[in-house]
N, CA, C and O atoms as CSV, one atom per row, in Angstrom:
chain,resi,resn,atom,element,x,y,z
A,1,UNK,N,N,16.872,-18.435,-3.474
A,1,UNK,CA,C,17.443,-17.448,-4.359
A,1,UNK,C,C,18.798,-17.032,-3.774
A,1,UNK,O,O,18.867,-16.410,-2.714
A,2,UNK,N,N,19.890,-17.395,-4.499
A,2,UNK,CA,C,20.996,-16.312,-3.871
A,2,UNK,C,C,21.164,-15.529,-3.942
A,2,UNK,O,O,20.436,-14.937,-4.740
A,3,UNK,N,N,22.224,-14.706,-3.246
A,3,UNK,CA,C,22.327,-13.226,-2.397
A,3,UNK,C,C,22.277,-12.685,-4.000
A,3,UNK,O,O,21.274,-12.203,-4.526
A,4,UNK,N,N,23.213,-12.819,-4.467
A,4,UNK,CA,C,23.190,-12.083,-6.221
A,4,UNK,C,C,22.355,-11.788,-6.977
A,4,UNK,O,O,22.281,-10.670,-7.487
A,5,UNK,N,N,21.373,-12.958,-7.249
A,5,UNK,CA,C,19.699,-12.625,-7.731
A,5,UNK,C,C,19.013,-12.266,-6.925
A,5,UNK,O,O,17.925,-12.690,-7.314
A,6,UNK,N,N,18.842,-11.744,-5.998
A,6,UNK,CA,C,18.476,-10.914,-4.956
A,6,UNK,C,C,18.320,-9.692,-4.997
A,6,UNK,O,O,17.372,-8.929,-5.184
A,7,UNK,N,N,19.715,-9.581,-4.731
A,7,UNK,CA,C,20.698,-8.123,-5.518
A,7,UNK,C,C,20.045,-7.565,-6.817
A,7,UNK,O,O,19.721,-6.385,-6.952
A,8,UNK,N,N,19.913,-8.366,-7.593
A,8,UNK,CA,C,19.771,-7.860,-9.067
A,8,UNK,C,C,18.407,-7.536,-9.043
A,8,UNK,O,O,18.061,-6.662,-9.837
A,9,UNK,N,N,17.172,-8.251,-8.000
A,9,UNK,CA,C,16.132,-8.408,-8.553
A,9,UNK,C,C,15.753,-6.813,-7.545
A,9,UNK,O,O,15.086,-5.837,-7.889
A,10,UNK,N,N,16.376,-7.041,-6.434
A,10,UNK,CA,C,15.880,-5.386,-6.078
A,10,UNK,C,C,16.678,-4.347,-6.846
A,10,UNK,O,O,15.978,-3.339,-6.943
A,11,UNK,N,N,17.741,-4.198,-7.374
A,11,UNK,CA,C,17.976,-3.157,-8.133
A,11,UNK,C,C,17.209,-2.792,-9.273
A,11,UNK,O,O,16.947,-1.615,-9.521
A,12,UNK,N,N,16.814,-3.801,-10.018
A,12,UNK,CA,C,15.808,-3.433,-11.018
A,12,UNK,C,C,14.274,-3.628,-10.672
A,12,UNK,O,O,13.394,-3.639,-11.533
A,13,UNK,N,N,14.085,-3.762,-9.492
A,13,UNK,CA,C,13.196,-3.035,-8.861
A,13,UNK,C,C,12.829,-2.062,-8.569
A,13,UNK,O,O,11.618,-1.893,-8.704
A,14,UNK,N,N,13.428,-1.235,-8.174
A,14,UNK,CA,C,14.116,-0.143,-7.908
A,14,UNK,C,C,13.847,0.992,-9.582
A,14,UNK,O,O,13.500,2.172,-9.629
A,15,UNK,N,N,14.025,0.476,-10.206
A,15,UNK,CA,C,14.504,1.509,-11.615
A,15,UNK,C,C,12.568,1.045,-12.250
A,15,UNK,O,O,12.112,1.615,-13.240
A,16,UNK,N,N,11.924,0.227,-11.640
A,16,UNK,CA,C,10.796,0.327,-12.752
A,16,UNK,C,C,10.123,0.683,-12.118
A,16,UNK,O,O,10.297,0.768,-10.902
A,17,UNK,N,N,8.864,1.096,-12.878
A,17,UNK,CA,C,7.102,2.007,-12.681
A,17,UNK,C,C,6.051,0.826,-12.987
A,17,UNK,O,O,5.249,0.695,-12.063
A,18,UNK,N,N,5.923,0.233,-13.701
A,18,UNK,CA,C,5.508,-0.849,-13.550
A,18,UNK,C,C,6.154,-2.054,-13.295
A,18,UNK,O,O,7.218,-2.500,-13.723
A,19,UNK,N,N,4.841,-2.770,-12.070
A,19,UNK,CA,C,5.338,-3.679,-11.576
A,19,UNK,C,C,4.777,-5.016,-11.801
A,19,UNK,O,O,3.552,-4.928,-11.886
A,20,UNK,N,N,5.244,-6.343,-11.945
A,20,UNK,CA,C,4.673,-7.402,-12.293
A,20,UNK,C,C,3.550,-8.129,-11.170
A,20,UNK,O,O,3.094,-7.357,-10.327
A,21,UNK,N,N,3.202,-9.218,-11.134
A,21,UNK,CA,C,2.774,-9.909,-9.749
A,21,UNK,C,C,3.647,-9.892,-8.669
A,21,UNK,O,O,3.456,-9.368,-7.572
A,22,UNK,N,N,5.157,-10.843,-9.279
A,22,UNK,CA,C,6.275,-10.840,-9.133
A,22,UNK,C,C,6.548,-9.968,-7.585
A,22,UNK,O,O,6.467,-10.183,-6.376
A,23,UNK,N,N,7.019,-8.569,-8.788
A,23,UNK,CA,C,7.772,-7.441,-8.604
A,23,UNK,C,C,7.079,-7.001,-7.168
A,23,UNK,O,O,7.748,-6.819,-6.151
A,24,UNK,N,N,5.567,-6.850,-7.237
A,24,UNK,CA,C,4.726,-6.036,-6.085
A,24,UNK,C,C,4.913,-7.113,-4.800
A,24,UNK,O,O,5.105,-6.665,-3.670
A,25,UNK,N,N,4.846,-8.517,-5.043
A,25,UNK,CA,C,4.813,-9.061,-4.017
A,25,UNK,C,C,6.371,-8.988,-3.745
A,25,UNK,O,O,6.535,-9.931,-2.972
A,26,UNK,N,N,7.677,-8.363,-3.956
A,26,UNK,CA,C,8.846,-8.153,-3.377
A,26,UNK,C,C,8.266,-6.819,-2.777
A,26,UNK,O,O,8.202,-6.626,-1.563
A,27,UNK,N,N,7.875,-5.971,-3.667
A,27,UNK,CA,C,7.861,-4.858,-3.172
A,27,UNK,C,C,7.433,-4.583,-2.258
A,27,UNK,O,O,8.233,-4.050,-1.490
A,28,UNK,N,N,6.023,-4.738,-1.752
A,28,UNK,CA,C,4.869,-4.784,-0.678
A,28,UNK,C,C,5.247,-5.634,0.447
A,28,UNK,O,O,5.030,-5.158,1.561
A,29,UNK,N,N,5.786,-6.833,0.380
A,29,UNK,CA,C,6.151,-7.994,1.579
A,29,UNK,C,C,4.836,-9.182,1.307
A,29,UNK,O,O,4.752,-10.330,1.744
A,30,UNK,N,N,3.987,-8.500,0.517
A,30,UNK,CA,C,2.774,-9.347,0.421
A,30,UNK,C,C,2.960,-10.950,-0.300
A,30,UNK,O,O,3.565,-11.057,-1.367
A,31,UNK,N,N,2.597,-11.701,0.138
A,31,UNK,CA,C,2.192,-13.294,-0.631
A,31,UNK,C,C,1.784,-12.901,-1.839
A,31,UNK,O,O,1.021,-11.936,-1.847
A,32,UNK,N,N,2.179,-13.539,-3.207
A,32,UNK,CA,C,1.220,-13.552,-4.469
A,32,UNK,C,C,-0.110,-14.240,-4.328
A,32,UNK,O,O,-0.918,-13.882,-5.185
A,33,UNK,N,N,-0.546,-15.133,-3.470
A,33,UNK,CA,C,-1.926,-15.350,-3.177
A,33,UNK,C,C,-2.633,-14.169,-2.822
A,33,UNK,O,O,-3.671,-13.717,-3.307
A,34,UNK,N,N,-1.624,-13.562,-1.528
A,34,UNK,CA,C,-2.536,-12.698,-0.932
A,34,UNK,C,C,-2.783,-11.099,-1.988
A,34,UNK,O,O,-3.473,-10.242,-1.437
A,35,UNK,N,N,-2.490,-10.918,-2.750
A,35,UNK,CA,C,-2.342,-10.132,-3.707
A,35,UNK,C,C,-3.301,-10.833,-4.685
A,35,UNK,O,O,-4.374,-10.399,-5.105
A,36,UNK,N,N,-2.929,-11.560,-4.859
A,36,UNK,CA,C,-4.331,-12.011,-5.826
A,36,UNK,C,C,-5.901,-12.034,-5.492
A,36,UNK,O,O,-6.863,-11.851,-6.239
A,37,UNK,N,N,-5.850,-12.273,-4.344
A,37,UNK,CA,C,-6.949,-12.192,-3.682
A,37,UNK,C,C,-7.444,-10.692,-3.098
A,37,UNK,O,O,-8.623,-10.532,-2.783
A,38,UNK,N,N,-6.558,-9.716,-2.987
A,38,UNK,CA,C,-6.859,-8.410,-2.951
A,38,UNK,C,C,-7.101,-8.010,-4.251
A,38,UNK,O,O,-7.928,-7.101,-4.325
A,39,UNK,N,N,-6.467,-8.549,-5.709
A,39,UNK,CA,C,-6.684,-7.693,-6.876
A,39,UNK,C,C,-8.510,-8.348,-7.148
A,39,UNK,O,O,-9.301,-7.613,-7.740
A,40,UNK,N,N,-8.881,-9.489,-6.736
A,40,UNK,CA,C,-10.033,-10.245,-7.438
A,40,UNK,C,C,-11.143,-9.726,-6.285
A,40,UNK,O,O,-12.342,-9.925,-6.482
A,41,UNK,N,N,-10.780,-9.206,-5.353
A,41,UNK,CA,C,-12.009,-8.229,-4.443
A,41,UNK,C,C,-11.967,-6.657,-4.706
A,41,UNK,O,O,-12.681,-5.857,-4.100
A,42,UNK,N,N,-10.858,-6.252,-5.881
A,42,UNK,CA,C,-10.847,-4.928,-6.206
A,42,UNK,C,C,-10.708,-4.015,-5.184
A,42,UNK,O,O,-11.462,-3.058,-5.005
A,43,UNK,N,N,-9.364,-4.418,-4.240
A,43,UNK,CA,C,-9.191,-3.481,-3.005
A,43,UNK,C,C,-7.808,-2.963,-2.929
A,43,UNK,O,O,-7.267,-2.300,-2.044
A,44,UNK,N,N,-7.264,-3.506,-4.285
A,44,UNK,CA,C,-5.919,-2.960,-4.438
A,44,UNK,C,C,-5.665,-2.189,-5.969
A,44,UNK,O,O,-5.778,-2.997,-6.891
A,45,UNK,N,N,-5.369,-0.891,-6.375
A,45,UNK,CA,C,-5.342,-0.450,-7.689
A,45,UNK,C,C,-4.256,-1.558,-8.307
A,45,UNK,O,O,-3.374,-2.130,-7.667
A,46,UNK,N,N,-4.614,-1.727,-9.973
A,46,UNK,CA,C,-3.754,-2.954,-10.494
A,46,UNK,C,C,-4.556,-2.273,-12.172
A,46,UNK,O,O,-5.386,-1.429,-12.509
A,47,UNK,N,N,-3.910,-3.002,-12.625
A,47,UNK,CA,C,-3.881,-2.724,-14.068
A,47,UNK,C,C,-3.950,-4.442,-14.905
A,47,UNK,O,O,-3.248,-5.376,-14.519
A,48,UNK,N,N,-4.847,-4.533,-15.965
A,48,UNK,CA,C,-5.021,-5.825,-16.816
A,48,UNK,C,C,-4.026,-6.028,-17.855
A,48,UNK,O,O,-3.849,-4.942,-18.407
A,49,UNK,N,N,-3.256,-6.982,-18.397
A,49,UNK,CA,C,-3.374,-6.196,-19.786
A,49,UNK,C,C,-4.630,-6.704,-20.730
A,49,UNK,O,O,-5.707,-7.095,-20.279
A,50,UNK,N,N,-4.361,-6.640,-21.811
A,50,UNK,CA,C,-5.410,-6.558,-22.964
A,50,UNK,C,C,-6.003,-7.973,-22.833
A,50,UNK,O,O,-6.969,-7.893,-23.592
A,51,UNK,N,N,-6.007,-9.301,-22.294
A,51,UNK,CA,C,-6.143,-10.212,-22.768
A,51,UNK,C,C,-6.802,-10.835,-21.172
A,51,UNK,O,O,-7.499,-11.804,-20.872
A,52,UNK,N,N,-6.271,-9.902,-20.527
A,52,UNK,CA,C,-7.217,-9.594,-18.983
A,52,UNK,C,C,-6.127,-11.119,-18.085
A,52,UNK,O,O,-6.649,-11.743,-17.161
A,53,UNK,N,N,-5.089,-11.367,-18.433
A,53,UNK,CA,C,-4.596,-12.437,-17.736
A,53,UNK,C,C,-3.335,-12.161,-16.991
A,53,UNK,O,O,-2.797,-12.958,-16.222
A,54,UNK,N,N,-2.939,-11.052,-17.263
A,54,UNK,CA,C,-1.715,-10.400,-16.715
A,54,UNK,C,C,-2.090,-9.152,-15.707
A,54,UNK,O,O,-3.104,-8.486,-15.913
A,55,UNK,N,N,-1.180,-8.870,-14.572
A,55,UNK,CA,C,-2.141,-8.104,-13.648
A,55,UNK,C,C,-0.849,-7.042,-13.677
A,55,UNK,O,O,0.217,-7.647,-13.568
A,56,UNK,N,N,-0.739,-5.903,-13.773
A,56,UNK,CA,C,0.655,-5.063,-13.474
A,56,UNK,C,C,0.698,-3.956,-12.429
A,56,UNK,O,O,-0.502,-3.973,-12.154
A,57,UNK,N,N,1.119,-3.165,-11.777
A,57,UNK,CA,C,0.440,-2.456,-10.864
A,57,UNK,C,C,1.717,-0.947,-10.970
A,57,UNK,O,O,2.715,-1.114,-11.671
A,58,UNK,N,N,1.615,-0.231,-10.577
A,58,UNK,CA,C,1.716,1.556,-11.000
A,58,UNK,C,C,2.955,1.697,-9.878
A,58,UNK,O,O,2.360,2.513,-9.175
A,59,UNK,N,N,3.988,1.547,-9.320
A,59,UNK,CA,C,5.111,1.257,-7.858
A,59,UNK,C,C,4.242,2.207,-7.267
A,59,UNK,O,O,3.677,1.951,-6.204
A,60,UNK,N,N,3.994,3.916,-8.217
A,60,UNK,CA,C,3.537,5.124,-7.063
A,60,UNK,C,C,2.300,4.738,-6.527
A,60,UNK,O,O,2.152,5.079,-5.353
A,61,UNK,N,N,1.177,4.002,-7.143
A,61,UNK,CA,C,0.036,3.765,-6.866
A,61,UNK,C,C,0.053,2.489,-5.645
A,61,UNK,O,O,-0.679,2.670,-4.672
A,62,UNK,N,N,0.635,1.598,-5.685
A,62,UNK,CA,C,0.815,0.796,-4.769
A,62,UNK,C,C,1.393,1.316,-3.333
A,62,UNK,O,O,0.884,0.997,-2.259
A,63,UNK,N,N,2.577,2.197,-3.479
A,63,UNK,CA,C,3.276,3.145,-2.280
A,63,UNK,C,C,1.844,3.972,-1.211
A,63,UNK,O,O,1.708,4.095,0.006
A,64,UNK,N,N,0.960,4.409,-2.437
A,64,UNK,CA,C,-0.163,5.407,-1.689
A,64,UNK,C,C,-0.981,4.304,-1.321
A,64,UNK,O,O,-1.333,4.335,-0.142
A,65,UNK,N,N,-1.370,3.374,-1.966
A,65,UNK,CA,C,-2.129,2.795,-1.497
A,65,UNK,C,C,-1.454,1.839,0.137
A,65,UNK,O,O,-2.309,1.489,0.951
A,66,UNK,N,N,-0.116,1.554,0.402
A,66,UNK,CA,C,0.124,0.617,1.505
A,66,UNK,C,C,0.002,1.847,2.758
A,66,UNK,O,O,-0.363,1.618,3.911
A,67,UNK,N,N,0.431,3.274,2.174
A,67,UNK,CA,C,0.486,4.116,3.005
A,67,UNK,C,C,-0.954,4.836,3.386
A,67,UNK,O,O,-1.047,5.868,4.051
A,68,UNK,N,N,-2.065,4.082,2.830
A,68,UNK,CA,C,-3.198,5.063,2.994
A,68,UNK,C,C,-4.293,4.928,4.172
A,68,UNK,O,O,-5.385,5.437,4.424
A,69,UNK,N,N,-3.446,3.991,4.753
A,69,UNK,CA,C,-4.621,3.791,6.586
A,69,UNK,C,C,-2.961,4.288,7.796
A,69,UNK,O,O,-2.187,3.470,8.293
A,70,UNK,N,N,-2.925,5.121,7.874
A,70,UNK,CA,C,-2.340,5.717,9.055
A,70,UNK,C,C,-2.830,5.757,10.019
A,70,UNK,O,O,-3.965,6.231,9.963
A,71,UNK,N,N,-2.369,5.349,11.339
A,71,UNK,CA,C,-2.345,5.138,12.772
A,71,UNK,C,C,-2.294,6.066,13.478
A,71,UNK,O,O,-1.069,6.142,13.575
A,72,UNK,N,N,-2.922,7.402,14.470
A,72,UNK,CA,C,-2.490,7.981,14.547
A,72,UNK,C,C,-2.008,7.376,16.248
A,72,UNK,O,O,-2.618,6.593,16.976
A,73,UNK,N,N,-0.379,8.267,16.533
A,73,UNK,CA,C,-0.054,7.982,17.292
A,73,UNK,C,C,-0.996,8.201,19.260
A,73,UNK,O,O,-1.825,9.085,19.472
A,74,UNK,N,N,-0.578,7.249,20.262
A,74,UNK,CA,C,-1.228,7.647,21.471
A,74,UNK,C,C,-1.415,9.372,21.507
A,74,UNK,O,O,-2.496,9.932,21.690
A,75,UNK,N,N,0.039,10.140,21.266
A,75,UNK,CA,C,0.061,11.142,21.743
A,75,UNK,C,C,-0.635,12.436,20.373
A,75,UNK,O,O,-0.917,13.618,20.570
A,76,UNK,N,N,-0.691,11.992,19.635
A,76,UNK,CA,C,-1.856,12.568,18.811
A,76,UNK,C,C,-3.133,12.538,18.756
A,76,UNK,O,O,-3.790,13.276,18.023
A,77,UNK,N,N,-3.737,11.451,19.730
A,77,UNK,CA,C,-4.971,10.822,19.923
A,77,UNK,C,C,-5.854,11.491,21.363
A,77,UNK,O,O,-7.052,11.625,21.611
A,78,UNK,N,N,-4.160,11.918,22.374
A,78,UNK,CA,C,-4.587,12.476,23.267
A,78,UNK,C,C,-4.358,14.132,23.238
A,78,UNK,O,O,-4.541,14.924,24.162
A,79,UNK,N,N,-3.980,14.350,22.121
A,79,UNK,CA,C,-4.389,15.977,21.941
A,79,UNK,C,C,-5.834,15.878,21.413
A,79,UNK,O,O,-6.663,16.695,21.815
A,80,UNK,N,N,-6.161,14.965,20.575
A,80,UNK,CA,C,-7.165,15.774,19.826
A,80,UNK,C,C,-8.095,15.369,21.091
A,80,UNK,O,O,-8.685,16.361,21.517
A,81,UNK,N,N,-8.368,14.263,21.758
A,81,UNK,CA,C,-9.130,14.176,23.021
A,81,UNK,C,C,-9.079,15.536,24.081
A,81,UNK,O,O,-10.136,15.940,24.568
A,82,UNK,N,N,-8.067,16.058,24.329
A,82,UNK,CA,C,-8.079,16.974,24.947
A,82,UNK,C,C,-8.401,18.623,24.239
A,82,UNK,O,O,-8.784,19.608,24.871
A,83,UNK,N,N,-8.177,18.560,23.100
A,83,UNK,CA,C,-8.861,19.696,22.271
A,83,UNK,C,C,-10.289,19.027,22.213
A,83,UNK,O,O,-10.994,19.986,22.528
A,84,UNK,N,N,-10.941,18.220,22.054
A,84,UNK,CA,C,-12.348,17.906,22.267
A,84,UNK,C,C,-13.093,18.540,23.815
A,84,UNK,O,O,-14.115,19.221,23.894
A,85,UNK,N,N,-12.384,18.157,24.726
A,85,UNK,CA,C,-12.847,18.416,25.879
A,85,UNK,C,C,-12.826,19.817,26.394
A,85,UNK,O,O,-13.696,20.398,27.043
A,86,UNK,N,N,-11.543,20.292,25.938
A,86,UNK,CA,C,-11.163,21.771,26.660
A,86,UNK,C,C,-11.829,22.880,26.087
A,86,UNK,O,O,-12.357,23.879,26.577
A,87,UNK,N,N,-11.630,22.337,24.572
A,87,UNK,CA,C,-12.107,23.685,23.507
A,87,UNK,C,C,-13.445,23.301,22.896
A,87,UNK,O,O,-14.152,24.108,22.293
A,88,UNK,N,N,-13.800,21.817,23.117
A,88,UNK,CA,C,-15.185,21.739,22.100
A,88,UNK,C,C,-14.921,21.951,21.016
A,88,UNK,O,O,-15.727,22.586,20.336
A,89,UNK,N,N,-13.862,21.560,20.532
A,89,UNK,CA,C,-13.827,21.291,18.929
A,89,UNK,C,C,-14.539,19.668,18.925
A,89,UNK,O,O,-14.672,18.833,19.820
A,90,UNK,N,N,-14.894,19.678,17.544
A,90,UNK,CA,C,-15.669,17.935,16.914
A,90,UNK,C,C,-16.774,18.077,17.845
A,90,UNK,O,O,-17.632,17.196,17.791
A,91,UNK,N,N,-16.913,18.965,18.645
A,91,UNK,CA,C,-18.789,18.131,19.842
A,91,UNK,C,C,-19.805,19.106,19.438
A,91,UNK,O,O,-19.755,20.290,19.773
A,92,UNK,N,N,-20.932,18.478,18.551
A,92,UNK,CA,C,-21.953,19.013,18.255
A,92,UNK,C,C,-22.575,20.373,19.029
A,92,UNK,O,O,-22.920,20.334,20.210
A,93,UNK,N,N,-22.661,21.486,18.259
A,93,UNK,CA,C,-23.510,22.582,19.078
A,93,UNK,C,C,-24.882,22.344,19.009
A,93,UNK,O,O,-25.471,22.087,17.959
A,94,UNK,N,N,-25.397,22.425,20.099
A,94,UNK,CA,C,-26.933,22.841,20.349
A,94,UNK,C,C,-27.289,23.860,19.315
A,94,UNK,O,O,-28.420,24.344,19.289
């Protein structure tokens, strides 16, 4: 693809709400296999149309969904470890 259709294809990327197969696999970084294979195990929100052969997907719904397993960082991991230990927060009372 050259730089120009490139250009064009993320700008009007950019301006739509629905997204094609296409469109999500620019959007996401994902393979259209691998997207297909997430829409046919029902682990990614996606939309049919009427004739059930076209797959379209929501940009906001896809955004929450890539963003919805957060990592929390070492140093967030070692507060809450140390609020576990110091204060007994999360440790079962007798």
């Amino acid at each position: 693809m050259n730089e120009f259709q490139e250009l064009k294809n993320l700008t009007l990327l950019g301006a739509k709400t629905a997204l094609t197969m296409d469109d999500a696999s620019l959007f996401t970084g994902l393979s259209k296999s691998h997207l297909y294979k997430l829409v046919s195990a029902r682990k990614i929100p996606c939309f049919k149309s009427k004739g059930g052969k076209l797959t379209y997907f929501d940009k906001d719904e896809l955004t929450s969904w890539m963003l919805s397993t957060r990592v929390k960082t070492a140093d967030e991991l070692d507060a809450l470890a140390i609020n576990q230990v110091v204060l007994g927060e999360g440790v079962p009372q007798c």
